[in-house]
C-alpha positions in Angstrom: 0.0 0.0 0.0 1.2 3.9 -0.9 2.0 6.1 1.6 -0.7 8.3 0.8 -3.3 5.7 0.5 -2.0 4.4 3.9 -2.8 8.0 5.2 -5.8 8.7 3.7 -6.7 5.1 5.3 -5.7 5.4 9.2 -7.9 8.6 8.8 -11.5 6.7 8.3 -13.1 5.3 11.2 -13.3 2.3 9.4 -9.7 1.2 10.2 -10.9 -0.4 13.6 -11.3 -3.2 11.0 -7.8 -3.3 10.7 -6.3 -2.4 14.3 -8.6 -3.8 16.9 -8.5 -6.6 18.4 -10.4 -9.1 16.5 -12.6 -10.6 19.2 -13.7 -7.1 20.6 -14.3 -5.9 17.2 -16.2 -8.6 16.1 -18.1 -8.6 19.6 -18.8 -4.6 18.6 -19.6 -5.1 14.9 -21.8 -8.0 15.5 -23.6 -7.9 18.7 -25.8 -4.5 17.1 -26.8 -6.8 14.0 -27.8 -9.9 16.2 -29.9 -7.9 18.4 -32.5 -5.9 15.1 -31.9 -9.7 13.7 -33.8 -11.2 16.8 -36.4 -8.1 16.8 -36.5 -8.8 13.2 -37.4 -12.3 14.5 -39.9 -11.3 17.4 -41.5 -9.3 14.6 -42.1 -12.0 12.5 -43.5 -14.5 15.5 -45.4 -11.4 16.8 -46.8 -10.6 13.7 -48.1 -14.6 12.8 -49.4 -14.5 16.6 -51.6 -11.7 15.8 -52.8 -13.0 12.5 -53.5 -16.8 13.3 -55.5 -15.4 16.4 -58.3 -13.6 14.4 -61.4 -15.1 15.9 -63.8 -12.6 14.7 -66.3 -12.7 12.2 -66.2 -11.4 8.6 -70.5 -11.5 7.2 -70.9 -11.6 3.5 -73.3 -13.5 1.5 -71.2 -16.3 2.0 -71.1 -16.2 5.8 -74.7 -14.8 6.1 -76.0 -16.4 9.7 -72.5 -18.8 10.0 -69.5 -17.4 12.3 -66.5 -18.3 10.8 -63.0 -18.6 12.5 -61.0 -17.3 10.6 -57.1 -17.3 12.7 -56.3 -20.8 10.4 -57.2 -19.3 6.9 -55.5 -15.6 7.7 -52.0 -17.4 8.2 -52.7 -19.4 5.1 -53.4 -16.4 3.5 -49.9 -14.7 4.5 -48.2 -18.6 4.5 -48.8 -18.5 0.3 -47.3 -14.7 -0.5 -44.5 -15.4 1.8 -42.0 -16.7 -0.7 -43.1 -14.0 -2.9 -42.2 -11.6 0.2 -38.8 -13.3 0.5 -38.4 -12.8 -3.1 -38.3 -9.5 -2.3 -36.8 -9.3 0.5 -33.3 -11.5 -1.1 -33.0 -9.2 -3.8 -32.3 -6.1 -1.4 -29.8 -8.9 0.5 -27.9 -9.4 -2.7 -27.1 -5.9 -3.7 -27.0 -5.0 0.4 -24.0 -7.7 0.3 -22.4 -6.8 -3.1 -22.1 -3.1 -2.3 -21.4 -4.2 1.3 -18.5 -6.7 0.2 -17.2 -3.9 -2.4 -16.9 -0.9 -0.2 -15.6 -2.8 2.8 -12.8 -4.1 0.3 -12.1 -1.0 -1.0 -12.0 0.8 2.0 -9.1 -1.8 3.1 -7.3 -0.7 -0.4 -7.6 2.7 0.6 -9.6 3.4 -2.3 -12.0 6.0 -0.6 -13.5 7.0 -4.2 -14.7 3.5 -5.6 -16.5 2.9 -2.1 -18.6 6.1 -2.5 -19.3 5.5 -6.6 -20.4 1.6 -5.7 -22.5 3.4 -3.1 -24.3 5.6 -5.3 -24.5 2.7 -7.6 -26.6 0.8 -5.6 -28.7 3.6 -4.5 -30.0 4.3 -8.3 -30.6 0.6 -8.6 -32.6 0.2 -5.5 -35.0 2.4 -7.0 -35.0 0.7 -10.5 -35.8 -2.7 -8.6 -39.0 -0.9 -6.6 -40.4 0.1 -10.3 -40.1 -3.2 -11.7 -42.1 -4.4 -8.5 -44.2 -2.1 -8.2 -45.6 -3.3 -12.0 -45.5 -6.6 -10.8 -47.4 -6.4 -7.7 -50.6 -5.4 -10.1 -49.8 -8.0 -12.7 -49.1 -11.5 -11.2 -50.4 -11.6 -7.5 -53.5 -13.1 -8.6 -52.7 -16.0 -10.4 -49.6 -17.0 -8.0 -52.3 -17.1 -5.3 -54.7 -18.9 -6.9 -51.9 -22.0 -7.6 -51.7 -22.8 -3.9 -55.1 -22.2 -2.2 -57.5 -25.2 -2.3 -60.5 -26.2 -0.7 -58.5 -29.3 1.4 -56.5 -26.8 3.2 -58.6 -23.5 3.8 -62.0 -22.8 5.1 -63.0 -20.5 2.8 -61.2 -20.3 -0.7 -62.3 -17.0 -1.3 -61.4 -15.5 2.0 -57.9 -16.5 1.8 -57.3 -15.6 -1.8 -58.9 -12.1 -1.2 -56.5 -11.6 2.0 -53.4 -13.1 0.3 -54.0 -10.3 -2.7 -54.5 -7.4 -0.3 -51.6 -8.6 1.4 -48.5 -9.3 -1.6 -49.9 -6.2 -4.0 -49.5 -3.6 -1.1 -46.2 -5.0 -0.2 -44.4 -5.5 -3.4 -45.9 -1.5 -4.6 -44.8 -0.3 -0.8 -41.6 -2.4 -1.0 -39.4 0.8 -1.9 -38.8 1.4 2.1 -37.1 -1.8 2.8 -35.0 -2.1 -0.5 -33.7 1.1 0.7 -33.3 0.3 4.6 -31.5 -3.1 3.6 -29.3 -1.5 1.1 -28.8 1.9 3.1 -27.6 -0.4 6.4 -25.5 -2.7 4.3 -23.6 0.1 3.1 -23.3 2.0 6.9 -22.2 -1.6 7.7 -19.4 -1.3 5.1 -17.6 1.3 7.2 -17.5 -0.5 10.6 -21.1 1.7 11.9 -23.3 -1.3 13.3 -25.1 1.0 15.6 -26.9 2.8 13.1 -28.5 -0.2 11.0 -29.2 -1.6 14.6 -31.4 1.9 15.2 -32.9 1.7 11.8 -33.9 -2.0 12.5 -35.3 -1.6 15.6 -37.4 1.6 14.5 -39.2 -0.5 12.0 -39.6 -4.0 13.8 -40.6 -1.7 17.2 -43.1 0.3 14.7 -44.6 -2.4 12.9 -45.4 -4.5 16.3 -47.3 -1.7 18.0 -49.1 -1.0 14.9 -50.1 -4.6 14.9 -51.7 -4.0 18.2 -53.5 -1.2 17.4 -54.9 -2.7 13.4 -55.6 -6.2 13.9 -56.9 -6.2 18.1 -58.1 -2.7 18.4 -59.4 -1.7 14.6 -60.2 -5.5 13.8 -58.5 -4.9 10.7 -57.0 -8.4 10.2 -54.7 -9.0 7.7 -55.6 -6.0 6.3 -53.9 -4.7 9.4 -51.1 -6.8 9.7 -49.4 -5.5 5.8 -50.4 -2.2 6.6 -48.4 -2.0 9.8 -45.5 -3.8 8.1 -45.2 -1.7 4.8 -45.3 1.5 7.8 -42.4 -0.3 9.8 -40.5 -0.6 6.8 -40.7 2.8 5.6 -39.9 3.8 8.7 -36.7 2.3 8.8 -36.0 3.1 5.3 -36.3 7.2 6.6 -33.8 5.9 9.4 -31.2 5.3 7.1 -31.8 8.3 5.3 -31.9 10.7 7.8 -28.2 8.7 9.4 -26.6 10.1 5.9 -28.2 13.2 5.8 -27.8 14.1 9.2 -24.0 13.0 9.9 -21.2 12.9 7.6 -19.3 8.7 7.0 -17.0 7.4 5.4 -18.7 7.0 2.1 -21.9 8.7 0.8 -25.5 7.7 -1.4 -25.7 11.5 -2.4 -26.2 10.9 -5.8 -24.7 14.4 -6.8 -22.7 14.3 -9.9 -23.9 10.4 -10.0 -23.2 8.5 -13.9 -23.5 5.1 -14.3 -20.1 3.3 -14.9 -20.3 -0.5 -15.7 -17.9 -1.8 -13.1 -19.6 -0.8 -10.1 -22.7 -2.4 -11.6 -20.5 -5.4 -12.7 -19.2 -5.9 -9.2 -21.9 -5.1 -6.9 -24.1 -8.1 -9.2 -21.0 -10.2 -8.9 -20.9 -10.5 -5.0 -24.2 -10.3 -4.3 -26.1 -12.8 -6.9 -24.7 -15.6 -4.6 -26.6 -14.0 -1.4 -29.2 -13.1 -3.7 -29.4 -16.5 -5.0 -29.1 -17.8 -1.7 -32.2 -16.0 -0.2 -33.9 -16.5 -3.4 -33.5 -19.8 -3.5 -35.1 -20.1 -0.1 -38.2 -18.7 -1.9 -38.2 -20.6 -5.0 -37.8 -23.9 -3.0 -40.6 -22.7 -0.6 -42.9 -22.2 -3.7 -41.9 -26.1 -5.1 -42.8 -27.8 -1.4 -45.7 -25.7 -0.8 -46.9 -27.1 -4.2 -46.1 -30.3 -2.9 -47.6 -29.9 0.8 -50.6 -28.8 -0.6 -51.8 -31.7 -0.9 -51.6 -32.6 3.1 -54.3 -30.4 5.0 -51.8 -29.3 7.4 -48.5 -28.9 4.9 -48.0 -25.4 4.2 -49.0 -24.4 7.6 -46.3 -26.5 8.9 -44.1 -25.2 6.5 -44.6 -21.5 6.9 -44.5 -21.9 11.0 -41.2 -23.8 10.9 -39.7 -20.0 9.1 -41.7 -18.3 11.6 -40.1 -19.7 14.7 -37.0 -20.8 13.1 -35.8 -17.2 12.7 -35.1 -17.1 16.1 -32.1 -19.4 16.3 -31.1 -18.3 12.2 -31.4 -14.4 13.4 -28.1 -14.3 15.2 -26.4 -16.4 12.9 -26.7 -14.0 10.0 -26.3 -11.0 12.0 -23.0 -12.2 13.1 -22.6 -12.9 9.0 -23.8 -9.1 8.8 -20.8 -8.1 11.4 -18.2 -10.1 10.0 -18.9 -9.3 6.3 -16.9 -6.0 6.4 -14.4 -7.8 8.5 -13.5 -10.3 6.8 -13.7 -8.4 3.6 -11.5 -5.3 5.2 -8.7 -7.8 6.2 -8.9 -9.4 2.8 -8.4 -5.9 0.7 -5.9 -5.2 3.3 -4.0 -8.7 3.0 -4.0 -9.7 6.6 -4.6 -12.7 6.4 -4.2 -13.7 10.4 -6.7 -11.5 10.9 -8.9 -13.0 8.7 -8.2 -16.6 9.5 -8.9 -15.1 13.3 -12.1 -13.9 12.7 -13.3 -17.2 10.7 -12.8 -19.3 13.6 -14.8 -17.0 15.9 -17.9 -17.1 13.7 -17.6 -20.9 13.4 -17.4 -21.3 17.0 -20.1 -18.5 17.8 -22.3 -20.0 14.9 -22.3 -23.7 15.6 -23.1 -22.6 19.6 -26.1 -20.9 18.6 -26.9 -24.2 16.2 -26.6 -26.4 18.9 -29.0 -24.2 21.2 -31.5 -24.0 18.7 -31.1 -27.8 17.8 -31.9 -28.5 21.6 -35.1 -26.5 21.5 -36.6 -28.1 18.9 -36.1 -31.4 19.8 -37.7 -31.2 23.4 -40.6 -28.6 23.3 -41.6 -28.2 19.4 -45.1 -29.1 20.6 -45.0 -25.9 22.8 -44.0 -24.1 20.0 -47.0 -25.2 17.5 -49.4 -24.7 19.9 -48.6 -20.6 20.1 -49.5 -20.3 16.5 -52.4 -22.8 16.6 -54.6 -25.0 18.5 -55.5 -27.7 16.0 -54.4 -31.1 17.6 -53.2 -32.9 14.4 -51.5 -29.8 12.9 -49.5 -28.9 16.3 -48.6 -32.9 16.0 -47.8 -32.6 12.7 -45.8 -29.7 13.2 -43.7 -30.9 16.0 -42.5 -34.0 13.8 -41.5 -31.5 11.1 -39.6 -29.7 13.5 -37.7 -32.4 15.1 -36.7 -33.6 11.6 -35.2 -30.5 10.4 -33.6 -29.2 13.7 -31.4 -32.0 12.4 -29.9 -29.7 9.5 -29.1 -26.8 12.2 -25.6 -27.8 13.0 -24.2 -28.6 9.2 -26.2 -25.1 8.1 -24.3 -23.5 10.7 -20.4 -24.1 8.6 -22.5 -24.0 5.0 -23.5 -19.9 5.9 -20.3 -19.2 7.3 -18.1 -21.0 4.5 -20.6 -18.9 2.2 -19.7 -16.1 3.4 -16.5 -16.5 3.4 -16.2 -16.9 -0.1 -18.2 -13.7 -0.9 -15.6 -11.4 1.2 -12.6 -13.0 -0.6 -14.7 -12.4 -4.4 -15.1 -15.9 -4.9 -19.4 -15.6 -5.9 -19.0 -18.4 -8.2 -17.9 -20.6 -5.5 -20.5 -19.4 -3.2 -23.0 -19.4 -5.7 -22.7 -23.1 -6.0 -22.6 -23.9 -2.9 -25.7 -21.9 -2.2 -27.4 -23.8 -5.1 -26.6 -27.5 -4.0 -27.6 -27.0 -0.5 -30.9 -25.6 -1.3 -31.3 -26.7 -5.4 -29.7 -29.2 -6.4 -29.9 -31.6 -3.7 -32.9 -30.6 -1.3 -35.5 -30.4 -4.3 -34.7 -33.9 -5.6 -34.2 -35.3 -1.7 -38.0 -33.7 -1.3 -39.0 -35.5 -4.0 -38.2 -38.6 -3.6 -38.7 -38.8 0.2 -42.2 -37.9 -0.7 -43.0 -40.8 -2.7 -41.7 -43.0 -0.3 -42.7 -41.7 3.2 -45.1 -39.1 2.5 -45.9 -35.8 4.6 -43.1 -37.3 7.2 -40.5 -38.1 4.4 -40.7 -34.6 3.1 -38.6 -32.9 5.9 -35.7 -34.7 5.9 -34.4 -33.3 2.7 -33.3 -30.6 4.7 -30.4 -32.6 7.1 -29.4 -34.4 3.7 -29.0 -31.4 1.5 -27.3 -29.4 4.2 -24.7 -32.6 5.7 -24.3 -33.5 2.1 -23.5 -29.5 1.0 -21.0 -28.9 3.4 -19.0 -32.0 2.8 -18.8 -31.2 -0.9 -17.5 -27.7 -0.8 -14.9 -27.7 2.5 -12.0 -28.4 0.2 -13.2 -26.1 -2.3 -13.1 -23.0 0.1 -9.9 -24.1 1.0 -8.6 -23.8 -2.2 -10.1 -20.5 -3.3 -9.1 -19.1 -0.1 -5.4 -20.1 -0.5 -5.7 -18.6 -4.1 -7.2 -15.7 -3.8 -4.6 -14.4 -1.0 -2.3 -15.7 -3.1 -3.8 -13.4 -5.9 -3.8 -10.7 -3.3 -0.4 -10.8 -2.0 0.7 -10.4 -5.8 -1.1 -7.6 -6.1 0.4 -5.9 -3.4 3.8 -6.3 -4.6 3.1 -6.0 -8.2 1.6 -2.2 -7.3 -1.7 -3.2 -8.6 -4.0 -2.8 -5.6 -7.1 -2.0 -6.2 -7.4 -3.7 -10.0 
């Protein structure tokens, strides 16, 4: 590294990343992200609470003189958008972790200027994504609903499509505030500022509980209610961000003064983040195959859709300690110290496979607990606490398959990580699903998740082991070649 970058470098607040001591710093980078991750999660159990609770009555010539309870059919309603909402949700992840990855990188390099044009890169596409969703929210709701609710496992078909339309149109056209409070914290992130996205996370999750409260038990708005006080959260948290650039000056900027659009930044914010959004998206895609499948069991997608309701909690921490490593890891790797880096991988495999083995404990001895909070059907809470038991078995291996993961993304390896993110929830879980269907049934289906995970991480151990001897390889010849930064 130049003098002068070297300067310009031990002037950002950022360069904690490279002086701390690794075990404080990762304590301070990740303990803000773990704790909006696990509001994040109370949020979502809050929120499935308040919906499967709705008891009263909804009168319209088809309910004329018949009281209809309606808690089961709402979450049904919100269990068939939600891989639509994830959809969503994993393509503000993906460029949140490719501008994140790129900035903290170039931040290590000392290259102050690229971090602030990636920034305003991914500022102009956030709003591109929110107009392409915005069409799409009044184009293909409908039918997409349609394909998964059936009279064997709603009440009322027409209640629960009406509700699932309400809900996915107004939050794919309101979905501009989270793009921007994922993106906007991801890039906050980049400089070693976990507090803020912390603040910004907890305004919305805080906001959209209480205005749960107040729409679905005091205005009896249902679900109605519950998108309403989500899309509010969001935006909330979205004006959070905003105001944290506005109001203080950071190490990089979004003001999108003087902004052109260069290919590069586009090139390499797409390049690190397609495997995270890949990864989340994948989540979604494979949701929408098994809810096709578990359609057919009266209890299937309910199962399904509480399982990612509760399992948040114990995931939560894990990808906010992801979320306060990211810029670590990818700091140390711009920067080329590589003991640093090798430090702060074994914390997060340690600290990852802890919470793993916590979680894996839970839902072994009270899944049966857990059911019952979201309903009080006796063969769907049985149902439910076999599926739970099954997949708690994939906790442990999922543990070193997001961490390796991750790893790959902060040393540019997306290819690599890309992969890896497709066997583990593609190539091996959808064929395991499959065929563990035809042969057990609703019980057979949930053990594709321990055999796609175990199998996963197996596969690709000794191919992050290779990249990452390359590519610091690749990054020690850059530094002595003098072509940092290329």
């Amino acid at each position: 590294m130049t003098e002068e970058n070297l300067q310009e470098t031990q002037q950002l607040s950022s360069d904690k990343m490279r002086n701390k001591p690794v075990g404080k710093l990762l304590f301070e980078m990740a303990l803000p992200a773990i704790i909006s991750m696990l509001v994040q999660a109370l949020y979502n159990i809050v929120d499935s609470i308040f919906v499967s609770n709705i008891t009263y009555s909804i009168f319209s010539p088809d309910y004329i003189g018949t009281v209809k309870q309606l808690g089961d059919d709402s979450f049904i309603a919100v269990s068939v958008v939600f891989p639509m909402t994830m959809l969503v949700i994993s393509i503000a992840i993906g460029l949140g972790v490719g501008v994140n990855a790129y900035i903290a990188r170039k931040l290590g390099e000392g290259n102050v200027e690229k971090a602030n044009r990636a920034a305003q890169t991914a500022i102009v596409m956030v709003f591109g994504v929110w107009v392409l969703l915005f069409i799409l929210a009044f184009t293909i709701v409908d039918p997409f609903v349609r394909a998964f609710v059936t009279a064997d496992n709603v009440t009322s078909v027409d209640y629960v499509v009406e509700q699932a339309n309400l809900y996915l149109t107004m939050y794919m056209a309101g979905s501009l505030g989270s793009l921007f409070e994922i993106v906007g914290e991801r890039i906050l992130q980049a400089t070693g500022n976990m507090k803020l996205p912390m603040m910004s996370q907890l305004t919305g999750a805080v906001t959209n509980i209480i205005l749960d409260a107040v729409f679905i038990l005091v205005f009896k708005w249902g679900v109605f209610g519950a998108i309403l006080a989500t899309v509010i959260g969001q935006w909330f948290g979205g004006l959070f961000v905003l105001l944290a650039f506005v109001l203080k000056k950071h190490d990089v900027s979004i003001s999108l003064k003087g902004f052109r659009f260069e290919w590069d930044y586009f090139k390499n914010i797409l390049e690190v983040g397609m495997p995270a959004f890949i990864m989340n998206a994948m989540g979604s895609f494979i949701t929408i195959i098994l809810n096709i499948i578990l359609k057919a069991y009266p209890s299937g997608i309910f199962v399904l859709s509480a399982y990612f309701k509760v399992q948040s909690f114990i995931f939560m921490p894990v990808f906010g300690l992801m979320q306060g490593s990211m810029p670590i890891l990818s700091y140390n790797y711009g920067a080329n110290l590589k003991d640093r880096f090798k430090h702060t991988f074994r914390l997060m495999i340690y600290v990852s496979v802890a919470v793993m083995v916590v979680g894996t404990i839970l839902f072994q001895l009270i899944p049966n607990y857990i059911m019952g909070i979201l309903t009080s059907t006796e063969q769907t809470i049985a149902d439910g606490s076999y599926a739970f038991r099954v997949i708690s078995l994939s906790f442990i291996p999922a543990a070193f398959s997001i961490v390796i993961i991750n790893v790959l993304q902060a040393i540019n390896k997306p290819i690599s990580s890309l992969l890896m993110s497709l066997c583990r929830q593609l190539i091996i879980l959808l064929p395991a699903a499959f065929i563990l269907n035809g042969l057990w049934g609703l019980q057979g289906i949930w053990f594709c998740y321990p055999v796609a995970e175990i199998l996963s991480v197996f596969a690709f151990i000794p191919v992050a082991i290779k990249d990452y001897r390359k590519q610091f390889a690749r990054k020690q010849l850059q530094y002595e070649s003098g072509e940092l930064g290329k």
